[in-house]
N, C-alpha and C positions, 0 to 999 in steps of 0.2 A: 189298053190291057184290061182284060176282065178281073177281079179279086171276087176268088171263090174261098166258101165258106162251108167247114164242116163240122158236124155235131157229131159226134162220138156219143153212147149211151153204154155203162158198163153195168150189168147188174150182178149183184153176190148173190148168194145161198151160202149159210153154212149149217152145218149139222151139227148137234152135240152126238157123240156116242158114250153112253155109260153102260160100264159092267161092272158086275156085281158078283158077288157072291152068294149073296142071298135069294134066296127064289122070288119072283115076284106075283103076284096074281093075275090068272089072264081073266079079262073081262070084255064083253061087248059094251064099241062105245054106239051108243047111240046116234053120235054126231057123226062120226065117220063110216058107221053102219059096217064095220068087223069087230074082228076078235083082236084084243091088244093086250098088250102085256101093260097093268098099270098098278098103282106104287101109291102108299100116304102121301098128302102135300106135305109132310116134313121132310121124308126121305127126299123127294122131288127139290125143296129147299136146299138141302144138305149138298145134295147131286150137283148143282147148280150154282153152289154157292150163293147164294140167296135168302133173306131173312123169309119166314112163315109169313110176313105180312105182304109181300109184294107174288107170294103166289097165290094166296087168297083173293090178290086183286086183280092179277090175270085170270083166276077162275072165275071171277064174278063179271066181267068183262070180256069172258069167250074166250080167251086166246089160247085156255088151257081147257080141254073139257074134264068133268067131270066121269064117272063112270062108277055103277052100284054092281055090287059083286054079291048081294046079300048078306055082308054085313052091316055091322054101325057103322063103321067107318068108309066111307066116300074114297073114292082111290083116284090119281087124275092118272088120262091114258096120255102113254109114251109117244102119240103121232099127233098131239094135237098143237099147237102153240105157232107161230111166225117163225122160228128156228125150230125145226123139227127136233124133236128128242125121239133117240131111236135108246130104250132099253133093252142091253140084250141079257141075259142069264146065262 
């Protein structure tokens, strides 16, 4: 008798979806070359449950991009990150 052998490969995705209340600003991200709805890295923190400093270091590590809206403050876009974050309004 032959003993056969199988690999199974399962892969996830999952998605955050948050909404808000609050309007967000839409900005072109550069990285993903549209229009995206994006948010302070505090708000984005807060969203996510997550202290300011571990989003500062997926932004400085790509995982979250960045994205300049013409103000002071740096906004990070809602489609960037390894678990998509979909912001809606």
């Amino acid at each position: 008798m032959m003993n056969r052998t199988r690999q199974i490969t399962i892969e996830t995705h999952s998605i955050t979806i948050i909404r808000t209340k609050s309007r967000g600003n839409s900005a072109h991200c550069e990285h993903c070359g549209r229009t995206v709805s994006a948010f302070p890295p505090e708000k984005i923190a807060e969203f996510l449950q997550l202290d300011a400093a571990e989003i500062y270091r997926r932004i400085e590590s790509n995982e979250l991009h960045l994205t300049r809206t013409g103000r002071a403050v740096a906004r990070v876009c809602g489609n960037s990150g390894k678990k998509e974050i979909q912001l809606n309004q």
